[in-house]
Every structure is written in structure tokens, then in C-alpha cells.
N, C-alpha and C positions, 0 to 999 in steps of 0.2 A: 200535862199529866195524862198517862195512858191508862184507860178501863186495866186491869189487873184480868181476869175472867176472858177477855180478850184478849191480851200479849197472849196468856197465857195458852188457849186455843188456838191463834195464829203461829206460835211458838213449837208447840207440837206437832202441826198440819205442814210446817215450816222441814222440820226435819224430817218426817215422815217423804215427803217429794224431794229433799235433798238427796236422801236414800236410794230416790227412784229416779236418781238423776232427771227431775224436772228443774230443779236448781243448781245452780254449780256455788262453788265457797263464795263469791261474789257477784255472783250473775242468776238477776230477776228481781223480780217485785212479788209483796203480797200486799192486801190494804183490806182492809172494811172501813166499812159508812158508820160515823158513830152517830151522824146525825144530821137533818138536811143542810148541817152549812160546813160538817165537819166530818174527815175522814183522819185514820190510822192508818202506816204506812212502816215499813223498813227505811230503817239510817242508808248511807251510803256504803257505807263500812262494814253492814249487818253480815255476819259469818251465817249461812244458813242450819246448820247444823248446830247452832248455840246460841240460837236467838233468847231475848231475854228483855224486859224493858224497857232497857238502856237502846238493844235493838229497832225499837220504833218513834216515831215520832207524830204529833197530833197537826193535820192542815188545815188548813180553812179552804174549804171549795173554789172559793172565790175570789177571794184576798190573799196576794205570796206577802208574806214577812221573812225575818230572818229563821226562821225552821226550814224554809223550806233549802238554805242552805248546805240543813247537814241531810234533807232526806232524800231517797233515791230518784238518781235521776229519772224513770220514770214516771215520778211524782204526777206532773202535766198533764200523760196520759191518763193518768186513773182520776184524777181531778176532772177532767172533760168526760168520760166516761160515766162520774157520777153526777154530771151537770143534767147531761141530758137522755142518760138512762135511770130512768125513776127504779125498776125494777133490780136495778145493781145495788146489792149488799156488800158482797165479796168480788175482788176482783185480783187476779192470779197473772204473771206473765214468767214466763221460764222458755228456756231452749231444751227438752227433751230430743235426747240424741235421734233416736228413731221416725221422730216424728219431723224432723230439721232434716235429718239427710233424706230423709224419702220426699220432699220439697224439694233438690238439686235434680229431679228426674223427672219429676209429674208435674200435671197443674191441676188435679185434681184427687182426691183419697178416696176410692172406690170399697169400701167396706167387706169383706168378704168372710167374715167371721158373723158368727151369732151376735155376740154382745155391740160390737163396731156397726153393722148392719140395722139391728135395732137402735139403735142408739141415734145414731148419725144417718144412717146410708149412705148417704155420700158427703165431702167437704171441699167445696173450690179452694186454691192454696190461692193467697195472696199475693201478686208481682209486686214489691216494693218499686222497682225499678231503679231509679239512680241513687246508690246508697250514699251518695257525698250529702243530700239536699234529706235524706231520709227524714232526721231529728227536727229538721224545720217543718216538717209536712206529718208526721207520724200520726199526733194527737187528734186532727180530723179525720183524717182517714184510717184512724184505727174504731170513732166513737161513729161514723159513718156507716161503717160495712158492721158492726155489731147489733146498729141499730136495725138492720135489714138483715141482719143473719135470723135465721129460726134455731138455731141452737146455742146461741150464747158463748158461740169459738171462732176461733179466727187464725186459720194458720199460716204466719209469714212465709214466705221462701226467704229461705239462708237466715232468716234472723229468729223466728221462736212461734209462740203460743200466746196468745190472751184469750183468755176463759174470766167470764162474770156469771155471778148466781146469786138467788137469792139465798141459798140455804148452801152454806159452805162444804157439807156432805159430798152433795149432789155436784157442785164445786170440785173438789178433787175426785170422783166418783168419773167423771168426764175426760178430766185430764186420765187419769190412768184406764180405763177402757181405749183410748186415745192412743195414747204410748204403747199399750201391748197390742192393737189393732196393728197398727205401723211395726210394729216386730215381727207379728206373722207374717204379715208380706215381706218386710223383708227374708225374713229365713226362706220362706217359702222360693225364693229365688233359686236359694240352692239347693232346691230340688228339681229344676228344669232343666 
């Protein structure tokens, strides 16, 4: 059984970043922490633009059973995520386009806007490196580099975003400073 008050907020937060192409129809994750043994999560299946309660599923931290069959494969990560980041409430993963393709050129996001600038100043981009071996190595080295991040983001090269928050605002509030930062530099190109 899913908190209702939570689908429900994760549902709208849900489509709202779809909109902003931080999620695509089947690509990414959302979760919050219901509890220290127990997190909410999207199905595998979850359409992001019509999420709904059927859309999530309830895991155990700690414990896989059969839920965690139909929920997103992500799951693992955000499960380790909230093992060992006490401060994670909400935790977000999506490929926004801007922010993914400006990772194919840089190894770093140099901020040059007001709000990116404040916000961030700058973000090392993460090397996956051999993406065959990726999904067997992801979940530490994704709860690794967050734990040592100062801003609670983490951006892969070629694969996306994870963003954790206590307060889910602040949460999407990152992400979208984030994505529009990465758009002015892009456009900004073509004006050189």
C-alpha cells in the first residue's frame, strides 16, 4: 500500500519534469523514503506523464521480495542511496537532454549564469566508463560520489542525472536551474 498524499505529490512533480523533458515516457526514476526501512518508488512500466498509484510501488531498504520485481530498475540505486545517505528524502534520476548532451563534450559544467553560478558553480561530469559492466557497478559508485558531492547531484556522461533532497522543492528546483543552466551554454555556442 502507497501513502495517497505522496503518489499524489510524486505524481504531479512526476509530470511536471516530464514536460521538462527530465523524464521521457519510460525513462528514470522517482522514490521518496517513507520510512527508515521503507522507500516509494515507480513501477517499471510507470508512464511518466500519468502516473497514479498503480504507478508506484512500496520496498524494503533492505530486503528484495517479489515487488521489487515489477519496480523500476533503478530500484537498487535508490535503495543504497537511502541506506547510506541519512539526509535523502527524495531521490530523482532522469536524462534531461541538455544536460546529457553537454556531458559528450566536457568533463566539467562551468556555470555562467546567475542562478547555475549560485547555485552550483561548478559540476565535475562523471566517467562511467565501460558501459557493458555499468549496471553491476552503478549503485556504489553512484551512493559514493553523492556522499562526497556538496550539492546533492551527480551528472553521468552519456547516461543522465541523480539529484537527492531533503525537501522535494528544492529537489526539482536543482534539477531545473540545472537543465536551463546547460541550455544557455548551449545556445550560447551559437553565438560564437
Amino acid at each position: 500500500m502507497v501513502d495517497k498524499s505522496t503518489v499524489k505529490l510524486l505524481a504531479d512533480l512526476s509530470l511536471t519534469m516530464f514536460r521538462k523533458n527530465f523524464f521521457g515516457i519510460y525513462h528514470g526514476s522517482i522514490s521518496a523514503k517513507i520510512d527508515q526501512h521503507d522507500f516509494m518508488i515507480n513501477t517499471s512500466d510507470a508512464i511518466f506523464d500519468e502516473m497514479d498509484e498503480n504507478s508506484f510501488c512500496s520496498l524494503n531498504i533492505s530486503k528484495q521480495d517479489y515487488r521489487w520485481n515489477i519496480a523500476s530498475m533503478e530500484s537498487h540505486i535508490h535503495a543504497t542511496i537511502y541506506a547510506n545517505i541519512h539526509e535523502a528524502k527524495y531521490i530523482a534520476f532522469g536524462m534531461p537532454i541538455y544536460t546529457t548532451a553537454y556531458t559528450f563534450e566536457h568533463d566539467k559544467i562551468i556555470f555562467e549564469d546567475f542562478f547555475g553560478k549560485v547555485t552550483f558553480g561548478e559540476i565535475s561530469i562523471y566517467n562511467p566508463g565501460d558501459f557493458s559492466t555499468w549496471y553491476k557497478r552503478n549503485a556504489l559508485e553512484i551512493t559514493k560520489y553523492l556522499k562526497e558531492s556538496d550539492n546533492n547531484i551527480m551528472v553521468i556522461k552519456g547516461i543522465g542525472t541523480y539529484v537527492y533532497d531533503r525537501d522535494i522543492h528544492e529537489l526539482v528546483k536543482k534539477i531545473a536551474i540545472l537543465e536551463n543552466s546547460c541550455r544557455l551554454l548551449s545556445i550560447k555556442t551559437s553565438f560564437e
